[in-house]
N, C-alpha and C positions, 0 to 999 in steps of 0.2 A: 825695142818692143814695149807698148804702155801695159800696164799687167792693170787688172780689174781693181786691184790696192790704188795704184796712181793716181785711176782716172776718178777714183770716188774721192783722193785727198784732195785735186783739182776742184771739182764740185763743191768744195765748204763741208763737205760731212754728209750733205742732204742722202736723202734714204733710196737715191734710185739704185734699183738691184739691174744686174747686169743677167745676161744668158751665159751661156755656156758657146763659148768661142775656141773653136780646135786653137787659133793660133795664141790665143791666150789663158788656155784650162787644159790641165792632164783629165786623162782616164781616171775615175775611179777606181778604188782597190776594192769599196765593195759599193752595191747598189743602192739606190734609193728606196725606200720603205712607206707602203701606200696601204694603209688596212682600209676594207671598203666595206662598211658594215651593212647590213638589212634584216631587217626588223619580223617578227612573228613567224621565222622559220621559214624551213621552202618544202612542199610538195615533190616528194625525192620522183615520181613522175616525172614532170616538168622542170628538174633542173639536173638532176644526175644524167652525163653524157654516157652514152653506150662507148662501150672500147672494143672494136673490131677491126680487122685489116690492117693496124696499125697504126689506125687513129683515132679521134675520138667525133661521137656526132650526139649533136645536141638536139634533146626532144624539140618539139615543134615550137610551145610556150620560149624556150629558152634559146630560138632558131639565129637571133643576134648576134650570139657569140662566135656561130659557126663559124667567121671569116677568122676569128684567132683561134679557132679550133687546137693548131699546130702549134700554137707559143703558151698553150697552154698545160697543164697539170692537176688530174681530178685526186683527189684523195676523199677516200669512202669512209664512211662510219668511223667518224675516230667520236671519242667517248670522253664530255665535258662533265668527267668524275665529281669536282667542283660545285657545277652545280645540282649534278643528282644528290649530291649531300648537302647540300644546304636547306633549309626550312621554309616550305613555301611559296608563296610567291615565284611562280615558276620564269615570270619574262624578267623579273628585277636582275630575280638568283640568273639565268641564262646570260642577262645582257651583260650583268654586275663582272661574270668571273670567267667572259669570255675569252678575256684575253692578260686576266690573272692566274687562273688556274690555282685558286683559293677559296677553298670552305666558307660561307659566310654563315659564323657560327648563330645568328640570330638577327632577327629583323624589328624585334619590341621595340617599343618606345621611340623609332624612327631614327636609331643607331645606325652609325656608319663603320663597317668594317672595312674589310680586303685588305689586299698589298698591292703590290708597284706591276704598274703591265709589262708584259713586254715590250710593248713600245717604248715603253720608257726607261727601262732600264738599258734597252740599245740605246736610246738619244744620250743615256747618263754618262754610259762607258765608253764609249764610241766616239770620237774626236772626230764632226765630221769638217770641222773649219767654218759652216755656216753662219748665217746671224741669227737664227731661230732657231734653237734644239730641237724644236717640234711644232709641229702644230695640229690643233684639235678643230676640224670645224661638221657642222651639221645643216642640214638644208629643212630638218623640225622644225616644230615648235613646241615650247612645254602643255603637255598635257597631262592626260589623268596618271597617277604614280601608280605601282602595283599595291595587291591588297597585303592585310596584315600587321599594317603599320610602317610598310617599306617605304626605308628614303628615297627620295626621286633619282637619287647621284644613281642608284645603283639603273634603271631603264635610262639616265640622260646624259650618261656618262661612260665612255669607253677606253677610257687611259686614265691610270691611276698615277700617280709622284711616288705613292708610298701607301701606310696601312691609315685611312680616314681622311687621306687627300687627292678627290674625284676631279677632274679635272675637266671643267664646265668646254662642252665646244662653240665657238662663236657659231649662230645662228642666222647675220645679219651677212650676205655677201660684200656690200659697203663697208659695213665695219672691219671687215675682213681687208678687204683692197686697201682701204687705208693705212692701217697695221702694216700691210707689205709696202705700200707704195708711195704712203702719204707723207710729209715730214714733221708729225708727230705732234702736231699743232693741238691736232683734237684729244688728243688721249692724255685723258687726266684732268682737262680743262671745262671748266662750266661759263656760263654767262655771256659777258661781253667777248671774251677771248674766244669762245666756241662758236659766235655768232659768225665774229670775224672768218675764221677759219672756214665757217661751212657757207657763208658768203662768195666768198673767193670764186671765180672764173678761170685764173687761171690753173691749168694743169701742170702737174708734176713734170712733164716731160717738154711743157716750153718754159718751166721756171730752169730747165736746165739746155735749152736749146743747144746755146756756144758748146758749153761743154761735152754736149753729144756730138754735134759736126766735128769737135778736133778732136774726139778719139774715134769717130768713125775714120776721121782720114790717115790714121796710122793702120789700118785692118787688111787685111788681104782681100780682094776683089769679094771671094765666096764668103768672109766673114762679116765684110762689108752688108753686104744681102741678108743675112743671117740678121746682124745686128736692126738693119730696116723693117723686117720682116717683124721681130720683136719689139721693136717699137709700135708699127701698126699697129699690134693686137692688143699691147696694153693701150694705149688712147682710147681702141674702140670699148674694152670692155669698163675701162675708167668712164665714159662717157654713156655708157649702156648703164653705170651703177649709180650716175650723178642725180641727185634730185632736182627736176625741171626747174625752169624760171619762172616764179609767177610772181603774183603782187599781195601774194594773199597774207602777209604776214607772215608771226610765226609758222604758218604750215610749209614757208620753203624751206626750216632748217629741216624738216623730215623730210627722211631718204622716200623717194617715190613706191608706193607698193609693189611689189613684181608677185607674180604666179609663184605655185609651187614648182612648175615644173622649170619655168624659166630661172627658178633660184639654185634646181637640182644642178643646170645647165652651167650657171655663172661657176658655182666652186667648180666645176671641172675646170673650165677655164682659169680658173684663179688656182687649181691644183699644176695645171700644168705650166702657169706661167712662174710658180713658186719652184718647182724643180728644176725649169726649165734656167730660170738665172741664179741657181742655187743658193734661195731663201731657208731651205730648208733640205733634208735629206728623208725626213719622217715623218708622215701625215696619216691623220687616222678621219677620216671623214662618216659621219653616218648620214646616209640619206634619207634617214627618220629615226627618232628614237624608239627605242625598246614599247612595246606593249604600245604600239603606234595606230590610234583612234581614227586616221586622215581619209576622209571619203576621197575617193578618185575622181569623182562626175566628169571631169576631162576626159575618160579613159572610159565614161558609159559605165560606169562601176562603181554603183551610190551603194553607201554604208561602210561603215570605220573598218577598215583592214584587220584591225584584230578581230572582229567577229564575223567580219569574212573568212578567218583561217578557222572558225568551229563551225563554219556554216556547208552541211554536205548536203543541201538540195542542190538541185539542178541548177539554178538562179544563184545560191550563192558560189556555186564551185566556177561558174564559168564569171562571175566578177574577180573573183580571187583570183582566176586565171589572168585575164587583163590585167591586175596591176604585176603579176608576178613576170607577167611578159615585158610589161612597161620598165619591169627593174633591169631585167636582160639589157634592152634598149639601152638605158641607160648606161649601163657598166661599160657596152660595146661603144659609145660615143664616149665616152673617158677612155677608152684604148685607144681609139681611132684617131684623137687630140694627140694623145702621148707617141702613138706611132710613125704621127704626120709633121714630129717634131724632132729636129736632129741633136745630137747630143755632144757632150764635148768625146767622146770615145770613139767619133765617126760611124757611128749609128743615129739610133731614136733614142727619146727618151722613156720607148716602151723598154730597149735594150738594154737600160742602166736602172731599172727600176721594179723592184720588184711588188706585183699589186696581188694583195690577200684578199681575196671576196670569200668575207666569211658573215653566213646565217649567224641568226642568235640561237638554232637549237634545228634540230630535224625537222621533222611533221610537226607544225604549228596544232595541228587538232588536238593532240593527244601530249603536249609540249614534250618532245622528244629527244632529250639532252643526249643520249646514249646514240645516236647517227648523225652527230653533225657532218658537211659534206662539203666542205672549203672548196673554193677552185684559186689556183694558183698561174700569172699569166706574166710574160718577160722575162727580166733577166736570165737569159738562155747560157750566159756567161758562167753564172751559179748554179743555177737551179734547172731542174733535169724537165724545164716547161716545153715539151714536143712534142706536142698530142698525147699524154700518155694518161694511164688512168693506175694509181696503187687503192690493193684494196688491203685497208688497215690491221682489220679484223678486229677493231673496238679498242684498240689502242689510245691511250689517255691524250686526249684534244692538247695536254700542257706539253706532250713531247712536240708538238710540232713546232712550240716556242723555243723548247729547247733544239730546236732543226734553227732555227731562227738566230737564235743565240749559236751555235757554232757559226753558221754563217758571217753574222758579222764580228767573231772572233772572241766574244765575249763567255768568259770561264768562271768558274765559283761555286759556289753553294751555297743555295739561297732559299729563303721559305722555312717554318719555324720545324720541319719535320727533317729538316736535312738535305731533302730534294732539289736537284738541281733547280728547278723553278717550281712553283706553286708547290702544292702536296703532291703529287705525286707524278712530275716531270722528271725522266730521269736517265731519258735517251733521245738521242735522234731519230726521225722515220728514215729507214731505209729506202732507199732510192732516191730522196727527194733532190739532195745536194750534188753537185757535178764532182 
Protein backbone atom coordinates (compact mmCIF):
# COMPACT_ATOMS: atom_id res chain seq x y z
CA UNK A 1 0.00 0.00 0.00
CA UNK A 2 1.66 3.68 -0.99
CA UNK A 3 0.98 5.79 2.23
CA UNK A 4 0.62 9.73 1.56
CA UNK A 5 4.72 9.90 3.16
CA UNK A 6 5.89 7.78 -0.09
CA UNK A 7 3.96 9.28 -2.60
CA UNK A 8 5.13 12.95 -1.51
CA UNK A 9 9.02 11.51 -1.33
CA UNK A 10 8.29 10.24 -5.04
CA UNK A 11 7.32 13.77 -6.09
CA UNK A 12 10.92 15.58 -5.03
CA UNK A 13 9.35 17.19 -1.95
CA UNK A 14 7.00 19.44 -3.99
CA UNK A 15 4.10 20.85 -1.78
CA UNK A 16 1.11 18.86 -3.20
CA UNK A 17 -1.08 17.97 -0.20
CA UNK A 18 -3.11 14.82 -0.52
CA UNK A 19 -6.98 14.21 0.88
CA UNK A 20 -7.95 12.05 3.14
CA UNK A 21 -8.16 8.42 1.65
CA UNK A 22 -10.01 5.57 3.79
CA UNK A 23 -7.30 3.26 2.35
CA UNK A 24 -4.51 5.24 3.28
CA UNK A 25 -5.48 7.64 6.53
CA UNK A 26 -6.98 6.34 9.95
CA UNK A 27 -9.84 8.01 11.76
CA UNK A 28 -9.11 10.79 13.80
CA UNK A 29 -8.94 10.62 17.71
CA UNK A 30 -10.07 14.08 17.66
CA UNK A 31 -11.69 16.44 15.34
CA UNK A 32 -10.76 19.28 13.09
CA UNK A 33 -11.13 22.85 14.58
CA UNK A 34 -12.83 25.64 12.41
CA UNK A 35 -13.68 28.95 14.36
CA UNK A 36 -16.05 31.06 12.13
CA UNK A 37 -16.04 34.47 13.25
CA UNK A 38 -18.67 37.57 12.44
CA UNK A 39 -18.26 40.71 13.10
CA UNK A 40 -20.59 43.57 15.07
CA UNK A 41 -22.61 41.06 16.88
CA UNK A 42 -26.00 39.26 15.92
CA UNK A 43 -29.68 40.40 16.68
CA UNK A 44 -30.48 37.43 19.25
CA UNK A 45 -34.00 37.79 17.14
CA UNK A 46 -32.70 36.68 13.85
CA UNK A 47 -30.09 34.32 14.94
CA UNK A 48 -31.00 32.45 18.42
CA UNK A 49 -32.91 29.09 17.14
CA UNK A 50 -36.11 28.25 19.17
CA UNK A 51 -35.66 24.70 20.97
CA UNK A 52 -39.05 22.96 20.78
CA UNK A 53 -40.14 19.28 19.99
CA UNK A 54 -36.87 18.34 20.07
CA UNK A 55 -35.31 20.27 17.93
CA UNK A 56 -34.13 23.36 17.04
CA UNK A 57 -35.75 26.03 14.34
CA UNK A 58 -34.17 28.90 13.11
CA UNK A 59 -35.78 32.42 12.79
CA UNK A 60 -36.59 33.32 9.29
CA UNK A 61 -33.14 35.88 8.83
CA UNK A 62 -31.14 32.87 9.82
CA UNK A 63 -33.62 30.20 7.75
CA UNK A 64 -30.14 28.61 6.08
CA UNK A 65 -29.01 26.98 8.61
CA UNK A 66 -32.22 25.17 9.06
CA UNK A 67 -31.07 22.12 6.84
CA UNK A 68 -28.27 21.39 9.74
CA UNK A 69 -30.51 22.31 12.14
CA UNK A 70 -29.96 18.43 13.72
CA UNK A 71 -25.98 18.50 13.58
CA UNK A 72 -26.21 21.35 15.30
CA UNK A 73 -25.74 22.96 19.11
CA UNK A 74 -27.01 26.46 20.39
CA UNK A 75 -25.52 27.75 23.53
CA UNK A 76 -27.23 30.84 25.10
CA UNK A 77 -25.81 33.77 26.76
CA UNK A 78 -22.56 32.77 27.85
CA UNK A 79 -20.85 35.93 29.31
CA UNK A 80 -17.30 37.46 27.56
CA UNK A 81 -16.24 38.52 31.37
CA UNK A 82 -12.95 39.59 29.39
CA UNK A 83 -14.19 41.93 27.56
CA UNK A 84 -16.92 43.62 29.87
CA UNK A 85 -13.68 44.43 31.79
CA UNK A 86 -11.58 45.68 29.70
CA UNK A 87 -11.48 49.66 28.93
CA UNK A 88 -13.33 50.88 25.96
CA UNK A 89 -13.36 50.42 22.74
CA UNK A 90 -16.11 47.99 22.82
CA UNK A 91 -15.46 45.85 19.12
CA UNK A 92 -11.49 45.99 19.65
CA UNK A 93 -12.14 44.78 23.57
CA UNK A 94 -15.00 42.09 22.06
CA UNK A 95 -13.09 40.84 18.91
CA UNK A 96 -9.47 41.16 20.80
CA UNK A 97 -10.61 38.58 23.89
CA UNK A 98 -12.92 36.51 22.02
CA UNK A 99 -11.30 33.71 21.97
CA UNK A 100 -8.58 34.66 24.80
CA UNK A 101 -10.72 35.13 27.45
CA UNK A 102 -8.15 38.00 28.82
CA UNK A 103 -8.51 41.35 30.51
CA UNK A 104 -7.01 43.85 28.22
CA UNK A 105 -5.76 45.94 30.77
CA UNK A 106 -5.41 49.24 28.68
CA UNK A 107 -5.55 50.42 25.09
CA UNK A 108 -3.13 54.05 25.47
CA UNK A 109 -0.59 54.61 23.38
CA UNK A 110 -1.68 51.82 20.85
CA UNK A 111 -0.22 48.94 23.20
CA UNK A 112 -0.80 45.52 22.59
CA UNK A 113 -1.74 43.11 25.22
CA UNK A 114 -3.69 39.69 25.60
CA UNK A 115 -2.61 35.99 25.77
CA UNK A 116 -2.58 33.00 23.59
CA UNK A 117 -6.21 31.82 22.00
CA UNK A 118 -7.39 28.92 22.25
CA UNK A 119 -6.73 28.08 19.10
CA UNK A 120 -3.69 28.23 19.55
CA UNK A 121 -2.83 26.86 22.41
CA UNK A 122 -4.71 23.46 20.99
CA UNK A 123 -2.54 23.87 17.68
CA UNK A 124 0.57 24.18 20.29
CA UNK A 125 -0.29 21.09 22.54
CA UNK A 126 -1.96 18.98 20.22
CA UNK A 127 0.26 16.83 17.89
CA UNK A 128 -1.97 16.86 14.93
CA UNK A 129 0.86 15.31 12.27
CA UNK A 130 -0.11 18.14 9.72
CA UNK A 131 2.13 20.55 7.83
CA UNK A 132 0.43 23.71 9.21
CA UNK A 133 -0.24 23.98 12.85
CA UNK A 134 -2.85 26.51 12.00
CA UNK A 135 -4.02 28.56 9.90
CA UNK A 136 -5.56 32.22 10.11
CA UNK A 137 -7.35 33.53 7.10
CA UNK A 138 -10.03 36.44 6.47
CA UNK A 139 -12.08 37.54 3.48
CA UNK A 140 -11.68 41.61 5.12
CA UNK A 141 -9.83 44.14 4.44
CA UNK A 142 -8.03 46.53 6.77
CA UNK A 143 -10.11 49.19 7.78
CA UNK A 144 -10.96 51.93 10.39
CA UNK A 145 -9.34 50.49 14.06
CA UNK A 146 -11.48 51.09 17.21
CA UNK A 147 -11.38 54.27 19.21
CA UNK A 148 -9.14 55.40 22.08
CA UNK A 149 -5.95 54.63 20.68
CA UNK A 150 -6.67 50.88 20.03
CA UNK A 151 -4.37 48.58 18.13
CA UNK A 152 -5.75 47.35 14.99
CA UNK A 153 -4.44 43.55 15.99
CA UNK A 154 -6.97 43.62 18.61
CA UNK A 155 -10.59 44.20 15.55
CA UNK A 156 -7.96 42.27 12.93
CA UNK A 157 -6.81 39.68 14.61
CA UNK A 158 -8.51 36.56 16.09
CA UNK A 159 -5.69 33.94 17.29
CA UNK A 160 -3.15 35.03 19.44
CA UNK A 161 0.76 32.79 19.71
CA UNK A 162 0.99 34.36 23.05
CA UNK A 163 0.74 37.81 25.30
CA UNK A 164 1.55 40.81 22.27
CA UNK A 165 1.73 38.33 19.51
CA UNK A 166 -1.63 38.92 17.20
CA UNK A 167 -1.46 36.78 14.54
CA UNK A 168 -2.32 38.73 11.19
CA UNK A 169 -4.96 36.51 8.99
CA UNK A 170 -4.16 36.10 5.23
CA UNK A 171 -6.60 38.25 3.38
CA UNK A 172 -5.66 37.51 -0.37
CA UNK A 173 -7.51 33.97 -1.39
CA UNK A 174 -4.41 33.51 -3.92
CA UNK A 175 -1.86 34.09 -1.44
CA UNK A 176 -3.57 31.71 0.58
CA UNK A 177 -3.79 28.69 -2.23
CA UNK A 178 -0.25 29.27 -2.85
CA UNK A 179 0.87 28.82 0.78
CA UNK A 180 -1.19 25.36 0.46
CA UNK A 181 -0.65 24.53 -2.91
CA UNK A 182 2.13 26.36 -4.44
CA UNK A 183 5.87 25.20 -4.36
CA UNK A 184 7.02 27.96 -2.48
CA UNK A 185 8.58 29.88 -5.34
CA UNK A 186 6.86 33.08 -4.30
CA UNK A 187 7.00 33.36 -0.67
CA UNK A 188 9.91 35.21 0.42
CA UNK A 189 11.05 36.09 -3.15
CA UNK A 190 10.97 39.57 -4.93
CA UNK A 191 11.96 40.80 -8.37
CA UNK A 192 13.03 38.66 -11.13
CA UNK A 193 12.46 35.23 -9.20
CA UNK A 194 8.73 36.46 -8.38
CA UNK A 195 8.30 37.38 -11.92
CA UNK A 196 9.25 34.19 -12.91
CA UNK A 197 7.09 32.28 -10.53
CA UNK A 198 3.87 34.23 -11.09
CA UNK A 199 4.70 34.06 -14.95
CA UNK A 200 4.39 30.37 -14.85
CA UNK A 201 1.48 28.48 -16.77
CA UNK A 202 1.84 25.80 -15.55
CA UNK A 203 0.06 24.19 -12.59
CA UNK A 204 0.78 22.50 -9.62
CA UNK A 205 -0.98 19.41 -10.36
CA UNK A 206 0.53 18.89 -14.16
CA UNK A 207 3.99 19.91 -12.66
CA UNK A 208 3.23 16.67 -10.89
CA UNK A 209 1.14 14.64 -13.39
CA UNK A 210 3.29 11.17 -13.48
CA UNK A 211 3.45 11.19 -10.00
CA UNK A 212 -0.38 11.46 -9.51
CA UNK A 213 -1.33 8.57 -12.30
CA UNK A 214 1.10 6.05 -10.33
CA UNK A 215 -0.21 6.60 -6.92
CA UNK A 216 -3.67 6.83 -8.37
CA UNK A 217 -3.12 3.32 -9.67
CA UNK A 218 -2.24 1.81 -6.50
CA UNK A 219 -5.77 3.21 -4.79
CA UNK A 220 -8.95 1.21 -4.53
CA UNK A 221 -11.57 1.81 -7.16
CA UNK A 222 -13.76 4.16 -4.41
CA UNK A 223 -10.23 5.90 -3.48
CA UNK A 224 -9.43 6.12 -6.91
CA UNK A 225 -12.77 8.57 -7.51
CA UNK A 226 -12.23 10.22 -4.27
CA UNK A 227 -8.56 10.97 -5.35
CA UNK A 228 -10.03 12.37 -9.09
CA UNK A 229 -12.69 14.18 -7.53
CA UNK A 230 -9.82 16.11 -5.41
CA UNK A 231 -7.94 16.85 -8.04
CA UNK A 232 -10.86 18.54 -9.97
CA UNK A 233 -11.63 20.92 -7.50
CA UNK A 234 -8.22 21.98 -6.70
CA UNK A 235 -7.42 22.79 -10.60
CA UNK A 236 -10.74 24.54 -10.77
CA UNK A 237 -10.27 26.71 -7.71
CA UNK A 238 -6.29 27.12 -8.70
CA UNK A 239 -7.56 28.42 -12.01
CA UNK A 240 -10.59 30.44 -10.63
CA UNK A 241 -7.56 32.38 -8.30
CA UNK A 242 -5.00 32.58 -11.17
CA UNK A 243 -4.47 36.25 -12.52
CA UNK A 244 -5.68 36.27 -16.45
CA UNK A 245 -3.30 36.61 -19.28
CA UNK A 246 -2.83 39.71 -20.61
CA UNK A 247 -0.08 41.89 -22.35
CA UNK A 248 -0.33 44.64 -20.11
CA UNK A 249 2.78 44.36 -18.23
CA UNK A 250 3.45 44.55 -14.80
CA UNK A 251 -0.42 44.48 -14.23
CA UNK A 252 -0.29 40.55 -14.97
CA UNK A 253 1.86 39.85 -11.82
CA UNK A 254 -1.43 41.15 -9.95
CA UNK A 255 -3.86 38.47 -8.74
CA UNK A 256 -7.13 39.55 -10.70
CA UNK A 257 -9.66 41.42 -8.38
CA UNK A 258 -12.64 39.21 -7.18
CA UNK A 259 -15.95 40.36 -5.24
CA UNK A 260 -16.29 40.30 -1.75
CA UNK A 261 -18.67 37.82 -1.83
CA UNK A 262 -16.84 35.63 -4.46
CA UNK A 263 -13.67 35.89 -1.87
CA UNK A 264 -16.09 34.98 1.12
CA UNK A 265 -16.74 31.80 -1.30
CA UNK A 266 -13.10 30.83 -2.33
CA UNK A 267 -11.69 30.43 1.51
CA UNK A 268 -14.63 28.03 1.99
CA UNK A 269 -13.25 26.29 -0.69
CA UNK A 270 -9.79 26.61 0.12
CA UNK A 271 -11.15 25.69 4.00
CA UNK A 272 -12.44 22.69 2.85
CA UNK A 273 -9.74 21.54 0.52
CA UNK A 274 -7.13 22.29 3.69
CA UNK A 275 -9.03 19.83 5.84
CA UNK A 276 -10.06 17.82 3.42
CA UNK A 277 -6.11 16.60 2.45
CA UNK A 278 -5.05 17.35 6.01
CA UNK A 279 -3.07 20.81 5.54
CA UNK A 280 -4.13 21.67 8.63
CA UNK A 281 -6.36 20.44 11.60
CA UNK A 282 -7.16 24.26 12.98
CA UNK A 283 -8.48 27.18 11.05
CA UNK A 284 -9.90 30.40 12.43
CA UNK A 285 -11.39 32.26 9.49
CA UNK A 286 -13.15 35.67 9.76
CA UNK A 287 -15.46 36.68 7.25
CA UNK A 288 -14.71 40.41 8.21
CA UNK A 289 -13.02 42.00 10.71
CA UNK A 290 -14.07 43.26 14.06
CA UNK A 291 -15.77 46.87 13.92
CA UNK A 292 -16.33 45.97 10.05
CA UNK A 293 -17.27 49.41 7.77
CA UNK A 294 -18.35 46.96 4.44
CA UNK A 295 -21.38 48.37 2.65
CA UNK A 296 -23.19 45.21 1.17
CA UNK A 297 -24.82 47.07 -2.15
CA UNK A 298 -24.74 43.31 -3.51
CA UNK A 299 -27.24 42.53 -0.86
CA UNK A 300 -29.42 46.06 -1.55
CA UNK A 301 -27.97 46.96 1.88
CA UNK A 302 -25.83 50.51 1.31
CA UNK A 303 -24.02 51.73 4.34
CA UNK A 304 -21.05 50.25 6.72
CA UNK A 305 -22.46 47.25 8.79
CA UNK A 306 -21.24 48.74 11.89
CA UNK A 307 -23.64 51.56 11.71
CA UNK A 308 -26.18 49.44 10.39
CA UNK A 309 -26.06 47.33 13.85
CA UNK A 310 -26.93 51.27 15.76
CA UNK A 311 -29.27 51.95 13.14
CA UNK A 312 -33.11 51.08 14.61
CA UNK A 313 -35.22 52.88 11.94
CA UNK A 314 -37.16 50.90 9.65
CA UNK A 315 -34.53 51.21 6.74
CA UNK A 316 -31.69 50.64 8.69
CA UNK A 317 -33.08 47.28 10.69
CA UNK A 318 -34.25 45.74 7.39
CA UNK A 319 -30.47 46.33 5.62
CA UNK A 320 -28.90 44.91 8.79
CA UNK A 321 -31.26 42.28 8.30
CA UNK A 322 -29.94 41.28 4.67
CA UNK A 323 -26.52 41.21 5.47
CA UNK A 324 -27.19 39.10 8.71
CA UNK A 325 -29.13 36.71 6.57
CA UNK A 326 -26.30 36.86 3.85
CA UNK A 327 -23.92 35.66 6.78
CA UNK A 328 -26.53 32.67 7.59
CA UNK A 329 -26.12 31.79 3.77
CA UNK A 330 -22.92 31.75 3.99
CA UNK A 331 -21.95 29.69 7.08
CA UNK A 332 -24.66 27.16 5.44
CA UNK A 333 -22.59 26.82 2.13
CA UNK A 334 -19.32 26.16 4.25
CA UNK A 335 -21.30 23.25 5.86
CA UNK A 336 -22.73 22.06 2.73
CA UNK A 337 -18.76 21.90 1.05
CA UNK A 338 -17.66 20.18 4.31
CA UNK A 339 -20.81 17.79 4.42
CA UNK A 340 -20.67 17.03 0.47
CA UNK A 341 -17.13 15.85 1.43
CA UNK A 342 -16.11 12.47 2.63
CA UNK A 343 -13.51 11.95 5.19
CA UNK A 344 -10.99 9.70 6.11
CA UNK A 345 -13.31 8.17 9.20
CA UNK A 346 -16.04 6.99 6.41
CA UNK A 347 -18.14 9.92 6.92
CA UNK A 348 -17.88 13.95 5.89
CA UNK A 349 -15.76 16.23 6.62
CA UNK A 350 -18.65 18.02 8.57
CA UNK A 351 -18.15 14.61 10.78
CA UNK A 352 -14.59 14.94 11.73
CA UNK A 353 -14.64 18.65 12.24
CA UNK A 354 -15.85 20.64 14.52
CA UNK A 355 -17.15 24.42 13.33
CA UNK A 356 -17.48 27.45 16.11
CA UNK A 357 -19.65 30.20 14.71
CA UNK A 358 -19.07 32.60 16.99
CA UNK A 359 -20.36 36.63 17.19
CA UNK A 360 -17.94 39.12 18.42
CA UNK A 361 -20.56 40.12 21.34
CA UNK A 362 -24.63 39.87 21.57
CA UNK A 363 -26.91 42.94 20.37
CA UNK A 364 -24.43 44.94 18.14
CA UNK A 365 -26.57 48.11 19.28
CA UNK A 366 -25.92 48.28 22.72
CA UNK A 367 -22.28 46.15 22.28
CA UNK A 368 -23.60 43.24 24.39
CA UNK A 369 -20.51 41.20 25.71
CA UNK A 370 -22.65 39.63 28.66
CA UNK A 371 -25.16 37.28 25.80
CA UNK A 372 -22.86 36.03 23.42
CA UNK A 373 -24.80 33.11 21.45
CA UNK A 374 -22.06 30.68 19.68
CA UNK A 375 -23.67 27.95 17.45
CA UNK A 376 -21.78 24.89 17.38
CA UNK A 377 -22.21 22.25 14.18
CA UNK A 378 -20.49 18.56 13.48
CA UNK A 379 -18.50 16.48 15.14
CA UNK A 380 -21.38 14.41 16.54
CA UNK A 381 -18.69 12.00 17.43
CA UNK A 382 -17.55 14.58 20.33
CA UNK A 383 -19.80 16.93 20.80
CA UNK A 384 -23.44 16.70 21.74
CA UNK A 385 -24.38 18.76 18.09
CA UNK A 386 -28.37 17.26 17.61
CA UNK A 387 -30.33 19.82 17.44
CA UNK A 388 -30.10 20.78 20.93
CA UNK A 389 -30.16 24.23 22.49
CA UNK A 390 -28.20 24.75 26.42
CA UNK A 391 -29.17 27.73 28.17
CA UNK A 392 -25.82 28.95 29.99
CA UNK A 393 -27.32 31.18 32.34
CA UNK A 394 -24.23 33.68 31.71
CA UNK A 395 -21.72 31.46 32.40
CA UNK A 396 -18.11 32.81 31.43
CA UNK A 397 -17.73 32.70 27.33
CA UNK A 398 -13.81 31.34 28.56
CA UNK A 399 -15.47 27.99 29.90
CA UNK A 400 -16.43 27.10 26.65
CA UNK A 401 -12.54 27.07 25.71
CA UNK A 402 -12.02 25.35 28.48
CA UNK A 403 -14.93 22.66 26.92
CA UNK A 404 -12.60 23.08 24.04
CA UNK A 405 -9.57 22.21 25.78
CA UNK A 406 -10.80 19.10 27.43
CA UNK A 407 -11.87 17.97 24.11
CA UNK A 408 -8.85 17.97 22.52
CA UNK A 409 -7.25 16.66 25.63
CA UNK A 410 -5.27 19.52 26.60
CA UNK A 411 -4.69 20.12 30.80
CA UNK A 412 -2.89 22.87 32.90
CA UNK A 413 -3.12 25.99 34.22
CA UNK A 414 -2.94 28.80 32.40
CA UNK A 415 -3.57 32.57 32.65
CA UNK A 416 -1.76 34.89 35.17
CA UNK A 417 -4.79 34.36 37.90
CA UNK A 418 -4.44 30.62 37.95
CA UNK A 419 -7.46 29.84 35.86
CA UNK A 420 -7.56 27.14 33.66
CA UNK A 421 -7.75 29.54 30.66
CA UNK A 422 -7.98 33.24 30.46
CA UNK A 423 -9.32 34.94 33.86
CA UNK A 424 -11.74 33.33 34.65
CA UNK A 425 -12.14 29.84 32.65
CA UNK A 426 -12.49 27.32 34.96
CA UNK A 427 -14.96 24.48 33.90
CA UNK A 428 -16.49 22.90 31.17
CA UNK A 429 -20.25 23.60 29.94
CA UNK A 430 -22.13 20.99 30.74
CA UNK A 431 -23.75 19.10 28.23
CA UNK A 432 -21.75 20.14 25.51
CA UNK A 433 -19.10 17.03 25.16
CA UNK A 434 -20.34 13.39 24.21
Amino acid sequence: MTTRRQFLRAAGGAALALPFLPSVARAADVPALLVYYLPNGRRREWWVPSASGGGLTFPGPAAALQPFAHRALSLVDLNNTAAVASPGAAHAMGTGTILTGKTIPTVAGGQVHNDISVDQLIAREVDFGTRFGSLQWSAGEPGVCDVGGSACAYTQSLSWSGPRQPLLPTIHPSAAFTRLFGDGAVDGRTGRAAEIRRGSVGSVLDALRSDSARFASTLSAEDRETFQQYEASLRELETGLAPPATSCGSDALVPSAQSYPDRVVAFHELIRLALQCGQTQVITFMIEFGLSLRSHEFLSAPGGHHVLSHDLSPSGLDRLQRVESWHATMIADLLGRLDGTPSGSGGSLLDDTLVLVLPSMGDGYNHDHQRVCPLLFGAQRFVGTTGRQIATGGAPLANLHVTLMRLFGVGGSFGATGAVFGDDGTDALSGVLV
